[in-house]
C-alpha positions in Angstrom: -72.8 -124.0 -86.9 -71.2 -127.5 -87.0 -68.3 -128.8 -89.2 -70.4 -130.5 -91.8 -72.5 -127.2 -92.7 -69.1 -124.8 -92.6 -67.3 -127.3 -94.7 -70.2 -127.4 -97.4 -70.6 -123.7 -97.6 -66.5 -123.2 -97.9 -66.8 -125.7 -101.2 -69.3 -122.8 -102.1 -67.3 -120.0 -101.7 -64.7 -120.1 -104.1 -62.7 -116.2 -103.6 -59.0 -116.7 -104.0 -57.5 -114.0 -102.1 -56.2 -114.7 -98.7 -57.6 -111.6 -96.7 -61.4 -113.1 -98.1 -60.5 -116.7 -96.9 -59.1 -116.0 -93.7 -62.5 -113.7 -93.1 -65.2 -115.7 -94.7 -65.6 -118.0 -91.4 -66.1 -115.2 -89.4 -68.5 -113.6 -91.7 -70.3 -116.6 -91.8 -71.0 -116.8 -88.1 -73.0 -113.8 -88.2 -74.7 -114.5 -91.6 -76.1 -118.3 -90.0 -78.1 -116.2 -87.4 -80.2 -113.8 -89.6 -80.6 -115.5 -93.4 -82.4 -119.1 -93.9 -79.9 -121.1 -96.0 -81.3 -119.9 -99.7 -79.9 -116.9 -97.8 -76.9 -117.9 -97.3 -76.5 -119.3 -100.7 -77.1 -115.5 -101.8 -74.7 -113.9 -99.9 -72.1 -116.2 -100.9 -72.5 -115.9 -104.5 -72.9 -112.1 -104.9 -69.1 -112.5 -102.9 -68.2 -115.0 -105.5 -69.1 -112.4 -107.8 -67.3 -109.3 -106.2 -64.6 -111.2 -105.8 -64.1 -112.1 -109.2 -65.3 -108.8 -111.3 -61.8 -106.9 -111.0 -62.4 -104.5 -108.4 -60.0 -105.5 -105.8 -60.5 -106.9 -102.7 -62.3 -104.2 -100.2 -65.7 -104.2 -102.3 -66.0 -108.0 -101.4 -64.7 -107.3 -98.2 -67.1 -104.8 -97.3 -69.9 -107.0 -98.6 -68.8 -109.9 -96.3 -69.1 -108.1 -93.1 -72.0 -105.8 -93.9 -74.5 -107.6 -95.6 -76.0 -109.4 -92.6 -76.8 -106.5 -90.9 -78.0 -105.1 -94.3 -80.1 -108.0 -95.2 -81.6 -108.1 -91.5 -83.0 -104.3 -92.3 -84.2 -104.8 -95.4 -85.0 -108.8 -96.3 -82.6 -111.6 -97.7 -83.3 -110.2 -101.1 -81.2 -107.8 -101.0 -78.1 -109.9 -101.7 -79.2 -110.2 -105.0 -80.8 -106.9 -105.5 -76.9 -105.4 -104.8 -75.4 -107.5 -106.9 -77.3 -107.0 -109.1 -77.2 -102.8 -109.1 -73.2 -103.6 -108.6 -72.8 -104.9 -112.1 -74.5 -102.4 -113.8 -72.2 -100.1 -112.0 -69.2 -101.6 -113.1 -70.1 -102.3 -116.7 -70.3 -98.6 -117.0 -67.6 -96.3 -116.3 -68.3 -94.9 -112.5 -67.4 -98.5 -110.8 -64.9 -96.6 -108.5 -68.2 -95.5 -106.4 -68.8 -99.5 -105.7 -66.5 -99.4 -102.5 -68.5 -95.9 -100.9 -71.7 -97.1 -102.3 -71.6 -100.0 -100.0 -69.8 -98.6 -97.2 -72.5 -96.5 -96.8 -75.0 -99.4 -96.9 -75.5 -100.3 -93.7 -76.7 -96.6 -92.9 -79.3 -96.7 -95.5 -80.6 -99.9 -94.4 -81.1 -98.8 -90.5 -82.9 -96.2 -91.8 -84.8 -97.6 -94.5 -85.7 -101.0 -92.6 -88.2 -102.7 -95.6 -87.5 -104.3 -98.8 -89.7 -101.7 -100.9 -87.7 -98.2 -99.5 -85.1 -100.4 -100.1 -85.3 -101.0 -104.0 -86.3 -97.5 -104.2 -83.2 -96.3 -103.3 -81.3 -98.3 -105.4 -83.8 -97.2 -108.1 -83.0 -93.6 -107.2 -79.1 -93.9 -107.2 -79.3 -95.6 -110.7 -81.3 -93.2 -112.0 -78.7 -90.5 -111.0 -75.5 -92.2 -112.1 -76.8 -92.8 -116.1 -77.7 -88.9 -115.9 -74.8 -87.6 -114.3 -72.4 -89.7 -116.8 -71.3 -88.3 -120.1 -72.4 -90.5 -122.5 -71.2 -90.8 -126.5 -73.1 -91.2 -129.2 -75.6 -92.6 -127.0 -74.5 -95.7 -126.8 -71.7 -96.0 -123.6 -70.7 -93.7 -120.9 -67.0 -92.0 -121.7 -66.6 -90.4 -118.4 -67.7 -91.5 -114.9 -70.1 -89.8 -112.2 -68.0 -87.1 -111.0 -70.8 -86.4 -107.9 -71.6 -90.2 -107.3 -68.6 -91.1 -104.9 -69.4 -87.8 -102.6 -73.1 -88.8 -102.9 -72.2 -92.4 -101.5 -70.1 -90.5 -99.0 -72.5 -88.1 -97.8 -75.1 -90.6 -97.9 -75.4 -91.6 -94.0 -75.9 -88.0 -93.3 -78.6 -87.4 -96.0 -80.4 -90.4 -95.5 -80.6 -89.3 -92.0 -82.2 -86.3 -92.4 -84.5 -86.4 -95.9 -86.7 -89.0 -96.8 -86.7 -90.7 -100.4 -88.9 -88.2 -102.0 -86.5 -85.6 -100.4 -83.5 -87.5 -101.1 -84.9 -87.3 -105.0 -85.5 -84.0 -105.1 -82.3 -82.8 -103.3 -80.0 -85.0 -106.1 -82.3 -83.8 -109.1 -81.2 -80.4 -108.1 -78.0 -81.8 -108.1 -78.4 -82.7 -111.8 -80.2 -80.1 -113.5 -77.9 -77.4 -112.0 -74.5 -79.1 -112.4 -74.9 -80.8 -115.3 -72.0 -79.6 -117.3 -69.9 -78.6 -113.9 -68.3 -81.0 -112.5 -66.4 -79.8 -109.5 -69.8 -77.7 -108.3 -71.1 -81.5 -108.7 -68.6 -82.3 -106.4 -68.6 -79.9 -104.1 -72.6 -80.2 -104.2 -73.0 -83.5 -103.3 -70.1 -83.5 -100.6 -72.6 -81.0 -99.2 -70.1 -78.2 -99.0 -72.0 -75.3 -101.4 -74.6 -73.2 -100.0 -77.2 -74.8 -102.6 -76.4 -78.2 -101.1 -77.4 -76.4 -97.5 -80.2 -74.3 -98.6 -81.6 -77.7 -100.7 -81.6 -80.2 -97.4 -83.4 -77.1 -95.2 -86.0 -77.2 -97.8 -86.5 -80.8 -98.0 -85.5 -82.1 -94.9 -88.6 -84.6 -93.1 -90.5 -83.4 -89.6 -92.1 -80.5 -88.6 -89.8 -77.6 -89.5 -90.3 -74.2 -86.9 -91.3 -71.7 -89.7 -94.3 -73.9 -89.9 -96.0 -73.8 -86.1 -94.0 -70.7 -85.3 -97.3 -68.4 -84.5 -98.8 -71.0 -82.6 -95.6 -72.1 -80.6 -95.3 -68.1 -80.2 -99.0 -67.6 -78.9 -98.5 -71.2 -76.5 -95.6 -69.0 -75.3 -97.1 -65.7 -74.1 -100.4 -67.2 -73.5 -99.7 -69.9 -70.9 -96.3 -68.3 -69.7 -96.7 -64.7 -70.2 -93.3 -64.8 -71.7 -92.5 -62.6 -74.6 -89.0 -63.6 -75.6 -88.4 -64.1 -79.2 -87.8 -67.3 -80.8 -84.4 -67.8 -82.3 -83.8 -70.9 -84.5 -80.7 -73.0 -85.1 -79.9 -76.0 -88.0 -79.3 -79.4 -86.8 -79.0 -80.7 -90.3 -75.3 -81.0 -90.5 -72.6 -82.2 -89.1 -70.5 -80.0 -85.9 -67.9 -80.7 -83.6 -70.1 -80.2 -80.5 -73.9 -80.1 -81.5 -76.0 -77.3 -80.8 -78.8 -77.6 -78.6 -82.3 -75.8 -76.7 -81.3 -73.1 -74.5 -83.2 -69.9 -73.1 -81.2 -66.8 -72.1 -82.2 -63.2 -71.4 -82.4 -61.8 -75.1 -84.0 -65.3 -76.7 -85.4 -68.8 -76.6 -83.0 -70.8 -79.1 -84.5 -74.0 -80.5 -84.0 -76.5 -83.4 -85.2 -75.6 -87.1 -87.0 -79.2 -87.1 -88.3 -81.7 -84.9 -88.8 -85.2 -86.5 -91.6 -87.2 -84.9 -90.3 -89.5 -81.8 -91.9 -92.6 -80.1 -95.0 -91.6 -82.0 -95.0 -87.6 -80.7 -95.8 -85.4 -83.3 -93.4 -82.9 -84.2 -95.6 -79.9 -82.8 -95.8 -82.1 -79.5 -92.1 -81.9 -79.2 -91.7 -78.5 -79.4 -94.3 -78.1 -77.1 -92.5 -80.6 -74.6 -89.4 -78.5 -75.2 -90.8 -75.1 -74.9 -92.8 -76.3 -71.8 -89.3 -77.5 -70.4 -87.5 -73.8 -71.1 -90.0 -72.0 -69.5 -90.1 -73.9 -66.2 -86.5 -73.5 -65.8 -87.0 -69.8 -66.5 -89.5 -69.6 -64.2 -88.7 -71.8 -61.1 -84.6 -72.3 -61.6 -82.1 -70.5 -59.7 -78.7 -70.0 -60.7 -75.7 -72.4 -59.5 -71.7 -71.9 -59.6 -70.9 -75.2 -61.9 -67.1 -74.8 -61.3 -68.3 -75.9 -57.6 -69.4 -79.1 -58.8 -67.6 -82.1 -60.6 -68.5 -82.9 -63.8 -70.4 -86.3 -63.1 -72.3 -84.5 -60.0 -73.4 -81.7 -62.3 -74.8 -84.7 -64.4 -77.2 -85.5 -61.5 -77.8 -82.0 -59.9 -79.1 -81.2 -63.5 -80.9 -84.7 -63.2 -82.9 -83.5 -60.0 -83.4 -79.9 -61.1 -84.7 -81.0 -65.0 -87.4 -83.3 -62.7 -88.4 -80.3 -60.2 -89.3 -77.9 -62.9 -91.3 -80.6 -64.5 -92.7 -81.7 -61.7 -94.0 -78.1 -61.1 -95.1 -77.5 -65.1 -97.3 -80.6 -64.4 -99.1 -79.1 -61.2 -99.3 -76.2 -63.2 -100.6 -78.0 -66.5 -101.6 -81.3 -65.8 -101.7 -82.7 -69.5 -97.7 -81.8 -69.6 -97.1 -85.0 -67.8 -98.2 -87.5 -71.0 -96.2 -85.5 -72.4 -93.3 -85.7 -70.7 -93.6 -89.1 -69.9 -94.0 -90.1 -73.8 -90.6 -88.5 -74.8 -89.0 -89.8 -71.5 -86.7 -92.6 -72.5 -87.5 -96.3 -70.8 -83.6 -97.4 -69.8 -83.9 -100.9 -69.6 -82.6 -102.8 -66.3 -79.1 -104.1 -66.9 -79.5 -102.6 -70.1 -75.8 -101.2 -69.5 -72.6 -103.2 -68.6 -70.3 -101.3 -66.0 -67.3 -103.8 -66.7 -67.8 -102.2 -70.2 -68.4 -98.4 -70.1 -69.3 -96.0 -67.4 -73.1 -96.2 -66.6 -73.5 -92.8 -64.9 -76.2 -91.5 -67.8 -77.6 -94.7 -67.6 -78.4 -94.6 -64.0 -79.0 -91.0 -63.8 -82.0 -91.9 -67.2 -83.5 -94.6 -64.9 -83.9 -92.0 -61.5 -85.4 -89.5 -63.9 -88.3 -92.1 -65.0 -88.8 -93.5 -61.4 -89.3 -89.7 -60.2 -91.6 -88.8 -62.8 -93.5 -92.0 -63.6 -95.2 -93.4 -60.6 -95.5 -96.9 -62.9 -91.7 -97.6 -63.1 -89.9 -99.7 -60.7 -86.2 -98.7 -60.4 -85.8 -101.9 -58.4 -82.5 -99.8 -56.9 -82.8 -99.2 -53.5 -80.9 -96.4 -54.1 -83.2 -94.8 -56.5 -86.3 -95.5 -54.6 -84.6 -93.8 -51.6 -83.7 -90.6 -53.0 -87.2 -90.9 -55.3 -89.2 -90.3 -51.6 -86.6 -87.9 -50.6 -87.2 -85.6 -53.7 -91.3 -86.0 -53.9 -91.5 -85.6 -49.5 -89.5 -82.3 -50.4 -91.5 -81.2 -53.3 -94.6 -81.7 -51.0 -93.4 -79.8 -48.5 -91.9 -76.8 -50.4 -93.5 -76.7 -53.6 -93.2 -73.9 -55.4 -90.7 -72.7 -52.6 -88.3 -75.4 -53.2 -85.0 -74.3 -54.7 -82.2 -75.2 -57.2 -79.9 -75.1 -54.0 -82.0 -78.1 -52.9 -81.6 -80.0 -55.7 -78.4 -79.4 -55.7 -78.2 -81.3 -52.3 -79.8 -83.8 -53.7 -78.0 -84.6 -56.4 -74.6 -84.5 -54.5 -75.7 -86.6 -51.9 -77.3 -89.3 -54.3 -73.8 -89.6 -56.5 -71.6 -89.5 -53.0 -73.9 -92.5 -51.7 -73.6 -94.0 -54.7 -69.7 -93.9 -55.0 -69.7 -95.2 -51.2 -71.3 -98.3 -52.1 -69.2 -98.9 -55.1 -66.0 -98.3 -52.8 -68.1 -101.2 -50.6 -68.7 -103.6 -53.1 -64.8 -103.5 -54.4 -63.8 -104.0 -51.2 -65.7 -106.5 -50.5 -64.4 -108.0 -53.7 -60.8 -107.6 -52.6 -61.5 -109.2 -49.8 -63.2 -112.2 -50.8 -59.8 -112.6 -53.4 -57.4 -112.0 -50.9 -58.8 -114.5 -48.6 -58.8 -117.3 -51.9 -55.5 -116.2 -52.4 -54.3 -117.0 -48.9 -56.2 -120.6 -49.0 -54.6 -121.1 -52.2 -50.8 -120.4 -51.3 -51.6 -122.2 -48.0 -52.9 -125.4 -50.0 -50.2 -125.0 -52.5 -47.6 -125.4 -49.5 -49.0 -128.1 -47.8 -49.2 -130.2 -51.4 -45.2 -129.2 -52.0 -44.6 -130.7 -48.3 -46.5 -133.8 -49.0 -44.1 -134.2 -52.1 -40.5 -133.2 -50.5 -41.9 -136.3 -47.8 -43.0 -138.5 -50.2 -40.0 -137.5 -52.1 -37.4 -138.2 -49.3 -38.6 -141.2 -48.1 -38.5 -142.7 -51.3 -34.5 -141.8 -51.4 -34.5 -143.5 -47.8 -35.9 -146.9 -48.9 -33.6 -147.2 -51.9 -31.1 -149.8 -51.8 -27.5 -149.4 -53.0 -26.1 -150.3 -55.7 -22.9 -153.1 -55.5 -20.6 -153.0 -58.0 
């Protein structure tokens, strides 16, 4: 963006506090690279106008860094469409929610992604705040939202996990059951009361497991003779450490819901998963994990999660589309190790060059071990063994460590020998100058008084 064009859009821009001058620039930069300059000229007027509305700084603040992103989602017209819904907020008396409601915009958006979900939303929050307000006489609200600002707050979450028709219905519960109660409102919409809980199980999007449980039962005992129960678990709210599949001796414990992914069905997923449980009943062994280091459990579990698969495949051939469908595609150079360790990231990219015969790793390393693990399978088969993976998997992250070791010392090298030539050409320049310098003291001529 050159001078001329930042210069005319700071004449626009006309917020007087210093935190929203020293930001806008900044702001800006990101704004030039998703919205055409009518664009532009939106976003800075709906800051002009939070800026100048009494609310404080952080509303226009928040609206400086977000909306880019926001409008990206969800089209350039929602600059005005939130300005908009913002002064209808604050005329009435629940404009304290204007700081969560947009903090929990860019969420929304993601999720949302078009203009028309979009308006809807804003539709469906408005709707809730005039009926959740006491109003007097009819004519003005005398007491704010008490359950908007824990909506706005829980909103990520929700938003998430219901879609709008679900979002609707879980806040008109909301309404018609805590009208007159403000805390349960509160606690309601912080999603803290059993109702709240019981409300997003009912509505929540996807294929729920009540709903194919007799045919993901009859799958079960008719392809794998197995006739464990099913035992279900919520993934619906928030937990330190999330819960997920896992198959025992007393049960098979899998999520409540599946949402669709990459275009799999729900039902497919479950499917994939149950598929994935049973082969590791069937063909895993058990393994000490205290014996291994946490990043070479990460690719012992790498090889053994392709073995099983790649024995449910010669077992059912249509597992393998599948498979292959909810496989993730990691990208090459898709991670930067300068930035963050790339272990998963490499360990993602051997899975898919194992199992899909299409993908080129273009890793030396990965196609080596890739014909070590399928001239094994070959071999062994069904015979193979966790123990082998096992091997496998060590030796893979142990050659790969050696050649990290090699490529840092090669770097050392390489800067210790610059750094040599350096100080040596640094050394000869000083000599050159003491010369220069002493001859020059030579040739002068004394002074006579």
């Amino acid at each position: 963006m050159n001078e001329e064009l930042l210069s005319q859009y700071q004449a626009r821009f006309t917020a007087g506090f210093p935190e929203a001058k020293e930001a806008f620039p900044h702001c800006l930069e990101d704004a030039v690279k998703v919205l055409s300059p009518e664009g532009i000229n939106a976003y800075i007027d709906g800051a002009n106008f939070l800026f100048k509305i009494g609310i404080g700084v952080e509303p226009g603040l928040a609206y400086l860094v977000e909306m880019p992103d926001i409008a990206k989602y969800v089209g350039e017209d929602a600059c005005q469409k939130i300005s908009d819904y913002i002064y209808t907020v604050v005329r009435s008396s629940s404009k304290k929610a204007v700081l969560p409601f947009l903090e929990a915009l860019p969420a929304v958006s993601r999720i949302l992604a078009n203009a028309e979900d979009f308006q809807t939303y804003l539709d469906i929050m408005d709707d809730y705040r005039k009926r959740s307000e006491e109003v007097v006489l009819g004519h003005y609200a005398a007491y704010e939202s008490p359950g908007l600002i824990p909506l706005c707050k829980s909103m990520p979450q929700l938003i998430s996990l219901l879609d709008l028709e679900g979002l609707r219905s879980f806040i008109d519960f909301g309404v018609r059951n805590y009208q007159n109660l403000p805390d349960p409102q509160i606690e309601y919409f912080s999603l803290e009361s059993p109702d709240a809980r019981a409300i997003i199980q009912r509505e929540r999007a996807g294929t729920s497991f009540k709903s194919v449980e007799r045919q993901l039962s009859m799958m079960k005992e008719a392809f794998w003779s197995c006739e464990l129960p099913f035992q279900s678990f919520t993934t619906g709210f928030k937990q330190l450490r999330k819960p997920v599949p896992y198959v025992d001796e007393s049960s098979l414990a899998i999520p409540d819901v599946f949402q669709d992914e990459n275009d799999v069905p729900g039902i497919k997923i479950y499917q994939a998963t149950i598929a994935h449980m049973m082969a590791h009943l069937r063909w895993s062994g058990e393994l000490m994990a205290d014996n291994y280091a946490p990043h070479m459990q990460l690719f012992v579990s790498t090889f053994e999660d392709c073995r099983v698969e790649y024995l449910a495949i010669k077992k059912f051939p249509g597992l393998k589309k599948l498979f292959l469908d909810l496989h993730p595609v990691p990208e090459k150079g898709a991670c930067d190790p300068e930035k963050q360790a790339c272990l998963r990231y490499r360990a993602t990219r051997l899975s898919k060059a194992i199992m899909d015969d299409s993908f080129d790793a273009d890793n030396e390393l990965i196609a080596t071990f890739k014909k070590r693990f399928h001239d094994l399978m070959e071999e062994k088969g069904e015979l193979s063994t966790t123990e082998d993976m096992a091997k496998l998997g060590s030796d893979f992250l142990l050659n790969h460590v050696k050649r990290q070791i090699a490529y840092l010392l090669y770097f050392l090298i390489i800067l210790s020998s610059l750094t040599v030539t350096i100080i040596a050409l640094c050394g000869c320049i000083t000599k050159r100058m003491m010369k220069r310098k002493i001859i020059s003291i030579m040739n002068m001529k004394p002074k006579i008084s």
